[in-house]
C-alpha positions as CSV (number, residue, x, y, z in Angstrom):
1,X,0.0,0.0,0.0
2,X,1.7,3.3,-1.1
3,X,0.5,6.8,0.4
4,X,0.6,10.2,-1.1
5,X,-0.2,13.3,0.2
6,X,-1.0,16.0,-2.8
7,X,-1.9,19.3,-1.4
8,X,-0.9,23.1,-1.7
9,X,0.4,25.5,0.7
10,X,1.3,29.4,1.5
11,X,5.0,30.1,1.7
12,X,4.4,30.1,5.5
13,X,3.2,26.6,5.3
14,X,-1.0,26.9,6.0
15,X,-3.3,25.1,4.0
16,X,-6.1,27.5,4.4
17,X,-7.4,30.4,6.6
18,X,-8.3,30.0,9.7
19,X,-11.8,29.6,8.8
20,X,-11.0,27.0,5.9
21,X,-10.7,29.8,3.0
22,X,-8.9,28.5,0.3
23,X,-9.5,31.7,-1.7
24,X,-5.7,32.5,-1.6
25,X,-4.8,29.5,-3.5
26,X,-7.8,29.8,-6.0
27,X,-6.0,32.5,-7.6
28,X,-3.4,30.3,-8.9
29,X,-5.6,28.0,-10.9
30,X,-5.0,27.4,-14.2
31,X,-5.4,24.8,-16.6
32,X,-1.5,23.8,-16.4
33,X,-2.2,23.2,-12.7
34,X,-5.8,20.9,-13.3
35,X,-3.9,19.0,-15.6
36,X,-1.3,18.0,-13.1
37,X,-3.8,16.9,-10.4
38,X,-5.4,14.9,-13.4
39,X,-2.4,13.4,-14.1
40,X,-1.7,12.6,-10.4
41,X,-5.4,11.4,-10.1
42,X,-4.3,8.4,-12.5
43,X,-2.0,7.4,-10.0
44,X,-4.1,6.5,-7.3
45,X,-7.2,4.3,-6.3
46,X,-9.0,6.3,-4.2
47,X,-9.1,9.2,-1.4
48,X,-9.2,9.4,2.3
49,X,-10.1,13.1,3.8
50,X,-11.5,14.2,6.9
51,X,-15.0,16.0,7.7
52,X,-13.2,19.6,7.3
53,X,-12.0,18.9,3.8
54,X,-15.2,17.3,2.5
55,X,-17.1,19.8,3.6
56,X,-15.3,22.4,1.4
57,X,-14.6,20.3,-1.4
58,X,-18.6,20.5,-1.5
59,X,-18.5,23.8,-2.9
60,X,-16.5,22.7,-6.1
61,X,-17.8,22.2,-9.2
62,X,-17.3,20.1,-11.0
63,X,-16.7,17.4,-8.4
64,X,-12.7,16.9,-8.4
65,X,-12.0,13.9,-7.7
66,X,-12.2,10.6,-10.5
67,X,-11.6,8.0,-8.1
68,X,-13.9,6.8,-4.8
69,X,-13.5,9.1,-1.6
70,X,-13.5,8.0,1.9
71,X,-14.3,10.4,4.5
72,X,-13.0,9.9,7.9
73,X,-15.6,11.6,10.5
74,X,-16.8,10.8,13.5
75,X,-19.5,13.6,13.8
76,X,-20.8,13.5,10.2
77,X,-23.9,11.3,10.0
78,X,-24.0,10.8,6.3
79,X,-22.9,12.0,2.4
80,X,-25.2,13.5,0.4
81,X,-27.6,11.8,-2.2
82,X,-26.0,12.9,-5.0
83,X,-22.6,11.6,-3.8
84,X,-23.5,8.2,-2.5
85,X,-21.8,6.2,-5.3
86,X,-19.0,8.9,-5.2
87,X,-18.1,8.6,-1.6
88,X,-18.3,6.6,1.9
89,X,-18.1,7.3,5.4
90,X,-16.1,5.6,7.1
91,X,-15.4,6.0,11.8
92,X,-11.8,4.3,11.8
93,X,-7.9,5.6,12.9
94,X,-5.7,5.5,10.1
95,X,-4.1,2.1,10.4
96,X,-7.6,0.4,10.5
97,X,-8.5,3.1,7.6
98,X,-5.7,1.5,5.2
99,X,-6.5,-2.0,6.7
100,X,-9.7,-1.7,5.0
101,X,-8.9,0.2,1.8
102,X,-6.1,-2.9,1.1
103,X,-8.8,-5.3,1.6
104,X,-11.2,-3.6,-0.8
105,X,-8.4,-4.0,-3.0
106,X,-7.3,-0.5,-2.9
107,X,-3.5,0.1,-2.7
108,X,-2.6,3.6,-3.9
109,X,-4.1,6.2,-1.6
110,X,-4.4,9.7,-1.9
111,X,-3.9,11.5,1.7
112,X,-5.7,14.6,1.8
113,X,-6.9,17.4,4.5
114,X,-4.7,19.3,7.5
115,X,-6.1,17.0,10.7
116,X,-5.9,13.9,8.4
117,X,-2.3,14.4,7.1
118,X,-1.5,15.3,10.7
119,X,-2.5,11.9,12.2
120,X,-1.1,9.6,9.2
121,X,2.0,11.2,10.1
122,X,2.1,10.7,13.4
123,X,1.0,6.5,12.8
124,X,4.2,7.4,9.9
125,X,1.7,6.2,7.1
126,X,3.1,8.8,4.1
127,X,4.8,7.5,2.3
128,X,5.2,10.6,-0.6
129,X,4.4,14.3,-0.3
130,X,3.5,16.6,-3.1
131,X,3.4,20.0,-2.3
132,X,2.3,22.9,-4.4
133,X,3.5,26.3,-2.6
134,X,2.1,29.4,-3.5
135,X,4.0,32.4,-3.2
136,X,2.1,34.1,-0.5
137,X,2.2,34.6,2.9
138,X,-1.1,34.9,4.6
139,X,0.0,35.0,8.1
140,X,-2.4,32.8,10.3
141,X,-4.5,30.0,9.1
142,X,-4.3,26.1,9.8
143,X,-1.0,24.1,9.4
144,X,-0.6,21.6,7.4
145,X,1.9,19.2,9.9
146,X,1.8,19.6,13.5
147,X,4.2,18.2,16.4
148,X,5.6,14.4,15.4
149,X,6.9,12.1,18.3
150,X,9.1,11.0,15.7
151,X,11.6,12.5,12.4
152,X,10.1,11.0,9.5
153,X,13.1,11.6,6.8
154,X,11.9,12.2,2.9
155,X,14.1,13.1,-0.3
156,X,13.6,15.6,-2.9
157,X,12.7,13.6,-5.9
158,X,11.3,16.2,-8.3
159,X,10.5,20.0,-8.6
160,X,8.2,21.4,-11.5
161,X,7.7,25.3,-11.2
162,X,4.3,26.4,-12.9
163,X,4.5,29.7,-15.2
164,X,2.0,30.9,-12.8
165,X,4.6,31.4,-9.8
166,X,3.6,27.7,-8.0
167,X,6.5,25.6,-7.4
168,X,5.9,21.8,-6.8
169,X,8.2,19.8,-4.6
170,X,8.0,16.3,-4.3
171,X,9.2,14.2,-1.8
172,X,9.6,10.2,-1.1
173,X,9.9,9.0,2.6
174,X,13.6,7.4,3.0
175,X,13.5,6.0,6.5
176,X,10.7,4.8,8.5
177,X,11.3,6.3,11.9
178,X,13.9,8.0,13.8
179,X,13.5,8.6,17.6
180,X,14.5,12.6,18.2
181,X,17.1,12.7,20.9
182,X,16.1,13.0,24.6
């Protein structure tokens, strides 16, 4: 089971504004950028996000996403009608989460959403990061890692810069865990 985390950023590292906003990042769109998530989409099986995420991917149109989504949530009660053969709701931690994609027969998962990232981490479940980085600094919002018992090491593997002043950096994990010193 491989798992990838594909997801932009400001140059201070948030992934939105405090109150979700992406509106930051919407100004980069383009179609050179939509045809790199739809080439990445061809790489994977499915998508796991959290309540958060699903909630404001809601709001797109079209739908983004070609491939089955799993929603992690413990306080959603269910997905809307028009989604039901689009996505699933699923009450489980991460390790039990790919436990279950695997034996649906799922094994190249796309990581996505700030709280969700955050815990795979921690269980040291990613296995590559993609990140886009804007060139902006909007100050505040929500992170996209948080405090690791743990270093998780990655290398560099590839950069693509986007004529519209994105850079994408993409990273493959090289060691599994390394305790930080006492």
């Amino acid at each position: 089971m491989r798992t990838i985390v594909y997801i932009g950023t400001s140059l201070d590292n948030f992934i939105a504004r405090e109150n979700g906003d992406i509106d930051w990042l919407m100004e980069y769109s383009s179609p050179e950028v939509f045809q790199s998530f739809d080439i990445f989409q061809q790489r994977i099986d499915c998508v796991v996000m959290g309540r958060g995420t699903f909630e404001k991917v809601l709001s797109f149109e079209p739908w983004p996403y070609q491939k089955r989504v799993f929603v992690l949530s413990k306080s959603l009660n269910q997905i809307p009608g028009s989604l039901k053969d689009k996505a699933e709701l699923i009450e489980t931690s991460p390790k039990e989460t790919l436990d279950y994609l695997s034996q649906k027969g799922y094994s190249t998962i796309y990581v996505d959403g700030g709280k969700v990232i955050q815990s795979f981490l921690k269980e040291n479940l990613i296995d590559e990061l993609i990140i886009t980085t804007a060139p902006v600094l909007i100050g505040k919002g929500i992170p996209l890692f948080g405090p690791l018992d743990f270093d998780i090491k990655f290398k560099l593997v590839k950069t693509n810069a986007f004529s519209n002043g994105l850079v994408m950096n993409c990273y493959e994990r090289i060691q599994r865990t390394m305790k930080n010193p006492a």
